[in-house]
C-alpha positions as CSV (number, residue, x, y, z in Angstrom):
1,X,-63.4,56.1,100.1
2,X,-60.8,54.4,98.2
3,X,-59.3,55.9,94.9
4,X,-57.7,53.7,92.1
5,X,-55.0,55.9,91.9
6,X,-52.4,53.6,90.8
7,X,-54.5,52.2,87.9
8,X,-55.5,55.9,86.8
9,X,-52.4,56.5,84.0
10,X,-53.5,52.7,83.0
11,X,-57.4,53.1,82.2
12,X,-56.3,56.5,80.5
13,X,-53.6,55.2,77.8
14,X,-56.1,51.8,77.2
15,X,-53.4,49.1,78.9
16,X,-55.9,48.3,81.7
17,X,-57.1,45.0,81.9
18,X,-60.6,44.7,81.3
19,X,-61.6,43.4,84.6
20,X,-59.8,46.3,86.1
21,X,-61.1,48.7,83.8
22,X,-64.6,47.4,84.2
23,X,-63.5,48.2,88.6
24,X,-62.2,51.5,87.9
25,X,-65.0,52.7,85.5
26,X,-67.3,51.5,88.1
27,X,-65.3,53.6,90.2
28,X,-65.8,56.9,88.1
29,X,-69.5,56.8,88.0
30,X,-69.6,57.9,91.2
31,X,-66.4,59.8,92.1
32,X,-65.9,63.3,91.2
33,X,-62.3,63.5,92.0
34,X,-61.2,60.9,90.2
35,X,-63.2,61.5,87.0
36,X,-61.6,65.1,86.9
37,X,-58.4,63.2,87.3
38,X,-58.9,61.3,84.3
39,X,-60.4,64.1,82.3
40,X,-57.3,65.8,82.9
41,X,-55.0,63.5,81.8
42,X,-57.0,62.8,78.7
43,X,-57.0,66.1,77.8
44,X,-52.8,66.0,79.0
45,X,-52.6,63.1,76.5
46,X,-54.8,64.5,73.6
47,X,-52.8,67.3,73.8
48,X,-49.3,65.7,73.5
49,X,-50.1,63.6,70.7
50,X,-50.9,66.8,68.4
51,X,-47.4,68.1,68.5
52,X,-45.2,66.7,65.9
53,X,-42.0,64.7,66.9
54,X,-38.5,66.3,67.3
55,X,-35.1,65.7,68.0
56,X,-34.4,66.0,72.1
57,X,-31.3,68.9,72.0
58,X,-27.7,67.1,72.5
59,X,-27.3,67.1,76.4
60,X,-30.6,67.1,77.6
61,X,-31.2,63.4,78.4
62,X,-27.9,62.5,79.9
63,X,-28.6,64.4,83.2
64,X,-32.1,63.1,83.6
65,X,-31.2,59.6,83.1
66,X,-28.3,60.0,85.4
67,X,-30.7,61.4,88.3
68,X,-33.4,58.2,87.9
69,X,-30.5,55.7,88.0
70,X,-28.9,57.8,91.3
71,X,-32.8,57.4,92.8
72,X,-33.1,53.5,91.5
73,X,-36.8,54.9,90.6
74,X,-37.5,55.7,94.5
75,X,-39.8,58.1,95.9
76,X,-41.6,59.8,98.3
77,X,-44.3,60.7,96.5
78,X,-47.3,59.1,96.3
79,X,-48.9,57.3,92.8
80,X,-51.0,60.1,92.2
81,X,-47.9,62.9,92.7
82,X,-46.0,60.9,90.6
83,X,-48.6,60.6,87.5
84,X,-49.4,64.1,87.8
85,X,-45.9,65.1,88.1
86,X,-44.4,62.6,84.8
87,X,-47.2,64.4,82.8
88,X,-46.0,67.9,83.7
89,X,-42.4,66.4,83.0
90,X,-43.4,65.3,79.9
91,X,-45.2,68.9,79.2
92,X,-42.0,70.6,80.2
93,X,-39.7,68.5,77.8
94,X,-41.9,69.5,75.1
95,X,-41.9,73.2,76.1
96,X,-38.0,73.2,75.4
97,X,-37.7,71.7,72.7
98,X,-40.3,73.9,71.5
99,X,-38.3,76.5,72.2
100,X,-34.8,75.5,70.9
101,X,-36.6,74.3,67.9
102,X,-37.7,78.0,67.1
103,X,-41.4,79.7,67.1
104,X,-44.7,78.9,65.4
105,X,-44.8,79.9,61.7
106,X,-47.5,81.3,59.9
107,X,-49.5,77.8,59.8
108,X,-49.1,77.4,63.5
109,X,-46.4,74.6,63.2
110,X,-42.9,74.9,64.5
111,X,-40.2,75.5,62.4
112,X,-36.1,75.0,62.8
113,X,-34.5,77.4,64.1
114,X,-32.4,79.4,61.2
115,X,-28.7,79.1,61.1
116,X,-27.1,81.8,62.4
């Protein structure tokens, strides 16, 4: 069986085309892997879009960037590796600045760290 793996991250943030979308849905009727797959990354993506925006720390980005021009965005992973490991990226970006931004106040939100 063939998996639509590369069209996955696609048909999960809406920029499918429709005939594609129309293949891979298709597609998810009958394939339990790739239906968890997607319920996943929904979830991933549901999940991210609740936490409010914030400031990425001075310093973070500089090294990343540098490291995806050194690899000219090659890789020996496959598509599905790569999805799976850009949402766990983007999960562990959020973790830190979560943490340098300080911890959950009484309402649940994050506040600013306090100056010292």
């Amino acid at each position: 069986m063939t998996h639509p793996d590369d069209l996955l991250a696609d048909y999960v943030d809406g920029t499918l085309p429709d005939r594609e979308r129309a293949v891979v849905g298709a597609h998810l009727s009958t394939c339990p892997r790739c239906r968890e797959e997607v319920e996943l990354a929904t979830s991933a993506v549901r999940a991210l879009g609740t936490l409010e925006e914030a400031e990425v720390p001075l310093g973070v980005t500089g090294p990343v960037l540098r490291e995806a021009s050194e690899r000219g965005g090659r890789s020996s992973f496959g598509p599905r590796t790569q999805w799976v490991a850009g949402l766990a990226a983007a999960a562990a970006i959020v973790a830190v600045v979560a943490i340098s931004l300080g911890g959950p106040s009484d309402d649940g939100r994050l506040d600013a760290a306090a100056p010292e």
